[in-house]
Residue frames relative to the residue before (quaternion, step in Angstrom):
aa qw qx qy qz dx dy dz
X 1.0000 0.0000 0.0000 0.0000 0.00 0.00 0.00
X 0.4233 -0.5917 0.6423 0.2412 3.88 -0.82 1.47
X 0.3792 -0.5723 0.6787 0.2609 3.23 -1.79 0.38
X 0.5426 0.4786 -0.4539 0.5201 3.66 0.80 0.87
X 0.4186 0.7053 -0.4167 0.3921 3.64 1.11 -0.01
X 0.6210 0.6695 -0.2099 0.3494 3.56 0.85 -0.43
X 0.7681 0.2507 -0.0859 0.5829 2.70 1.23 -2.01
X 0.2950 0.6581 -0.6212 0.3065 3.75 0.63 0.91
X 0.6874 0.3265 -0.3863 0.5212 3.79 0.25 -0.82
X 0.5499 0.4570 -0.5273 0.4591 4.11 0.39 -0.47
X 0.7061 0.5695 -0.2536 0.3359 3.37 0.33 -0.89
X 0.5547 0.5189 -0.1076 0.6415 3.44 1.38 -1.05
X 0.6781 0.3241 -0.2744 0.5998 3.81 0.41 -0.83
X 0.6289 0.4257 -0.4751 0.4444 4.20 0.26 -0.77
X 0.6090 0.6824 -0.2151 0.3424 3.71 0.70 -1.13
X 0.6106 0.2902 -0.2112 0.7060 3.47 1.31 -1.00
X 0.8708 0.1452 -0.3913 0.2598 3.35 -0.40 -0.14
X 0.3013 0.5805 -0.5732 0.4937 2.97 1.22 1.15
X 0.4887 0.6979 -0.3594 0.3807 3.97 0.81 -1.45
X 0.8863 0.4126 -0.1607 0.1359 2.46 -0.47 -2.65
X 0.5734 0.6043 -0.4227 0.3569 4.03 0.93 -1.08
X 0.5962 0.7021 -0.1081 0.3741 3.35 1.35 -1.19
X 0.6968 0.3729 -0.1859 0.5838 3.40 1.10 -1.38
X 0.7126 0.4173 -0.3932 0.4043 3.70 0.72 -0.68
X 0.5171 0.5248 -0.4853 0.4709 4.00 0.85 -0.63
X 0.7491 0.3754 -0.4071 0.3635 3.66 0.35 -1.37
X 0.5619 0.3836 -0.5568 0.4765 4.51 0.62 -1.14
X 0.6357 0.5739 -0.4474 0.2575 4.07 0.18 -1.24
X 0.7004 0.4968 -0.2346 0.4556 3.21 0.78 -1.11
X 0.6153 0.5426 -0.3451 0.4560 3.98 1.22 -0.98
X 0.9596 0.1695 -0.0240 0.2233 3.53 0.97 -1.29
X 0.2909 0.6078 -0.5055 0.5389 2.86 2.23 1.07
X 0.6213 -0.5997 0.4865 0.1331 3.01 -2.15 0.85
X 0.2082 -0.8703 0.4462 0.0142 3.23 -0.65 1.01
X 0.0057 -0.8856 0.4488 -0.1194 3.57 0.18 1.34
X 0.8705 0.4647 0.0028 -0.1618 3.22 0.34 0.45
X 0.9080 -0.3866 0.1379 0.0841 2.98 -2.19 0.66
X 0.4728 -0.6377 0.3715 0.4814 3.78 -0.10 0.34
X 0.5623 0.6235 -0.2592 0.4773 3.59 1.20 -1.15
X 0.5901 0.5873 -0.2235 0.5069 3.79 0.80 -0.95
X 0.7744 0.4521 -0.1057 0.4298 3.63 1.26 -0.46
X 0.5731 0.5790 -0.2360 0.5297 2.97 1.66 -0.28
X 0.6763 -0.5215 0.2941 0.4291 3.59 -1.20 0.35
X 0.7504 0.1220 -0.0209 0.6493 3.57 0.36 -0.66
X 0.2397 -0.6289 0.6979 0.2449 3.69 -1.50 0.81
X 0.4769 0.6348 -0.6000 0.0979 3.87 -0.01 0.37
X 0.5873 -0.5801 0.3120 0.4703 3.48 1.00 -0.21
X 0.7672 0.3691 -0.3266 0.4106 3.20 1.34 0.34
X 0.6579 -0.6046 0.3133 0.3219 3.50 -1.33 1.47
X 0.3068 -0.6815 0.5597 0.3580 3.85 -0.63 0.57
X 0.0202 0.7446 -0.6339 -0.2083 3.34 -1.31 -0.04
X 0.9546 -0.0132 -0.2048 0.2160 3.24 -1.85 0.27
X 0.8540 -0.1935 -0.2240 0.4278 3.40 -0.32 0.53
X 0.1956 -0.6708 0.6648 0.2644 3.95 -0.69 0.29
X 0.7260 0.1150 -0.5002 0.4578 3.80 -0.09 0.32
X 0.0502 0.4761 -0.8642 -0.1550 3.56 -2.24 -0.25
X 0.6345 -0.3857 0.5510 0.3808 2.75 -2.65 0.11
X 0.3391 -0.7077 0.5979 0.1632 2.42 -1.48 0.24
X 0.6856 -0.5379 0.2949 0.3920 3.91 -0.61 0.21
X 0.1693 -0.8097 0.5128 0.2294 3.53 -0.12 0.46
X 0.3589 0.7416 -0.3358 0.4566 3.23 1.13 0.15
X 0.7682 0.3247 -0.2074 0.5114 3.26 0.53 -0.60
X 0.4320 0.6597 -0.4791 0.3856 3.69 1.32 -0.54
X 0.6552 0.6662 -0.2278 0.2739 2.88 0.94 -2.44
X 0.7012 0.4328 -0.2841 0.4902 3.29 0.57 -1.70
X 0.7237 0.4363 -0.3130 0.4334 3.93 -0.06 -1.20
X 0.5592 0.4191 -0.4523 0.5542 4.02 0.91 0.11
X 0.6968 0.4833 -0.3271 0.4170 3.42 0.55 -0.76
X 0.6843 0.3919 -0.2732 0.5509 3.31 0.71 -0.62
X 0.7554 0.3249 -0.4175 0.3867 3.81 0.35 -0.19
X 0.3877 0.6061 -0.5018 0.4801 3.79 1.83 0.13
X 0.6714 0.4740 -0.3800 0.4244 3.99 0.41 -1.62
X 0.8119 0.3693 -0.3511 0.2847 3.22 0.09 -1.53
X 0.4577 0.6755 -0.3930 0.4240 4.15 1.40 -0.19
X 0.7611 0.4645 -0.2249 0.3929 3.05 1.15 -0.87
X 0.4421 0.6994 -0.3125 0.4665 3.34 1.58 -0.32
X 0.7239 0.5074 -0.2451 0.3980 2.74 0.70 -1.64
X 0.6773 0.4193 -0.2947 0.5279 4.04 1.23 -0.59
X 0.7119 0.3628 -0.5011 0.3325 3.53 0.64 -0.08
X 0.4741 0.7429 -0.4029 0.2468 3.55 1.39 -0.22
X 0.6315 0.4403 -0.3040 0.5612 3.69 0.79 -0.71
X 0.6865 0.3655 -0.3464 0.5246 3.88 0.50 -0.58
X 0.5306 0.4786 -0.5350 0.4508 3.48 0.97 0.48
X 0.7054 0.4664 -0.3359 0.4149 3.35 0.71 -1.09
X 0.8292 0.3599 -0.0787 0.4204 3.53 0.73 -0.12
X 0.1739 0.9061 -0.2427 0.2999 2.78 1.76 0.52
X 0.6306 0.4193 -0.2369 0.6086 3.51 1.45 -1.31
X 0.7542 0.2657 -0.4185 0.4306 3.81 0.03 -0.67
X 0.6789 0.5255 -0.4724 0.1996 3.97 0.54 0.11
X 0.5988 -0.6078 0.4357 0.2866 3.70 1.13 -0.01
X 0.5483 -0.6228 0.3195 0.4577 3.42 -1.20 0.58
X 0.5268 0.7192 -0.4108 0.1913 3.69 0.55 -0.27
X 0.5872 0.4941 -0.3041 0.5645 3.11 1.69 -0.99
X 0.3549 0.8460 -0.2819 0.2807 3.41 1.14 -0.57
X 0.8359 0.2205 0.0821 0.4958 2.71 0.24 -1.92
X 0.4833 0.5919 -0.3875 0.5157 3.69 1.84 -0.03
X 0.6316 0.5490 -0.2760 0.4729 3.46 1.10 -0.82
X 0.5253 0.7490 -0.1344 0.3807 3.21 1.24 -1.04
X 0.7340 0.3282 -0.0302 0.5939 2.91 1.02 -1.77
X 0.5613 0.5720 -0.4643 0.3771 3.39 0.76 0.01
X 0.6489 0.5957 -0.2170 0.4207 3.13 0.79 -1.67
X 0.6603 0.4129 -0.3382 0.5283 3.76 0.60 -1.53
X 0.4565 0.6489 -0.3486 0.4991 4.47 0.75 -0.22
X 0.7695 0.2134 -0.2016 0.5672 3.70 0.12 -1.41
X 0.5778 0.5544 -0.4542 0.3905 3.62 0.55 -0.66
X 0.6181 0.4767 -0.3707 0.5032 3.61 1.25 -1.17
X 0.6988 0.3848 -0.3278 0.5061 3.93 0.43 -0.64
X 0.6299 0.1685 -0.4821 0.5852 3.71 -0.06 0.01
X 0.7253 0.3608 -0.5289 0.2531 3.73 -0.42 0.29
X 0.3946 0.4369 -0.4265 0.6866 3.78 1.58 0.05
X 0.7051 0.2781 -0.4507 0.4717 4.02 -0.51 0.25
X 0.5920 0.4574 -0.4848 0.4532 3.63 0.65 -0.58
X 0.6632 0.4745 -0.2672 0.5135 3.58 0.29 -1.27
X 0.5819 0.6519 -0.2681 0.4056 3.82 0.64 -0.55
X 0.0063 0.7924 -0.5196 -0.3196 2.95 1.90 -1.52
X 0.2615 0.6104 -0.7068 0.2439 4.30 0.26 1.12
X 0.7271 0.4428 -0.4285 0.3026 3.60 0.74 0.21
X 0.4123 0.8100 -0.1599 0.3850 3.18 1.40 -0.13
X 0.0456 0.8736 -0.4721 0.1084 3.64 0.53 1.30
X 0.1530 0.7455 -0.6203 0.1900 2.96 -0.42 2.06
């Protein structure tokens, strides 16, 4: 048995889902219906005529918050296991954890002061 024997099915599996996105657009493309209509071209098919702009800004506010929150809640996600394991790791992890925390506290207090929490 080569020590390339292994990566034949990885290979074989990278290959289809390389394949597959391909094969469905092309049957999708063979056996959807194809109509078309002047109405079919337009922004909206309800029957009514859009008017003035289709983009605005949006708030950036809300970016702010939804980064923050997907930074905190990442971070959760790393102190959970070092909870579970917390007794066999000693004070070193301890004080690594430690130092982590006294960090994000330092970054959500530069966003507080930032005012990114602030919904005006």
């Amino acid at each position: 048995m080569a020590l390339t024997d292994g990566y034949i099915p990885v290979a074989i599996l990278v290959i289809i889902g390389i394949a597959f996105p391909f094969i469905i657009m092309g049957v999708g493309g063979l056996l959807r219906p194809t109509k078309p209509e002047k109405e079919k071209y337009v922004s909206y098919e309800c029957g009514i005529v859009p008017t003035g702009e289709g983009q605005y800004q949006h708030n950036v506010q809300f970016y702010m918050i939804a980064i923050l929150f997907a930074v905190f809640d990442v971070e959760v996600v790393f102190m959970f296991p070092w909870a579970v394991v917390f007794n066999q790791l000693g004070m070193f992890a301890f004080i690594e954890m430690a130092i982590f925390i006294v960090i994000l506290c330092i970054g959500l207090g530069y966003a507080w002061k930032e005012g990114a929490l602030e919904w005006a």
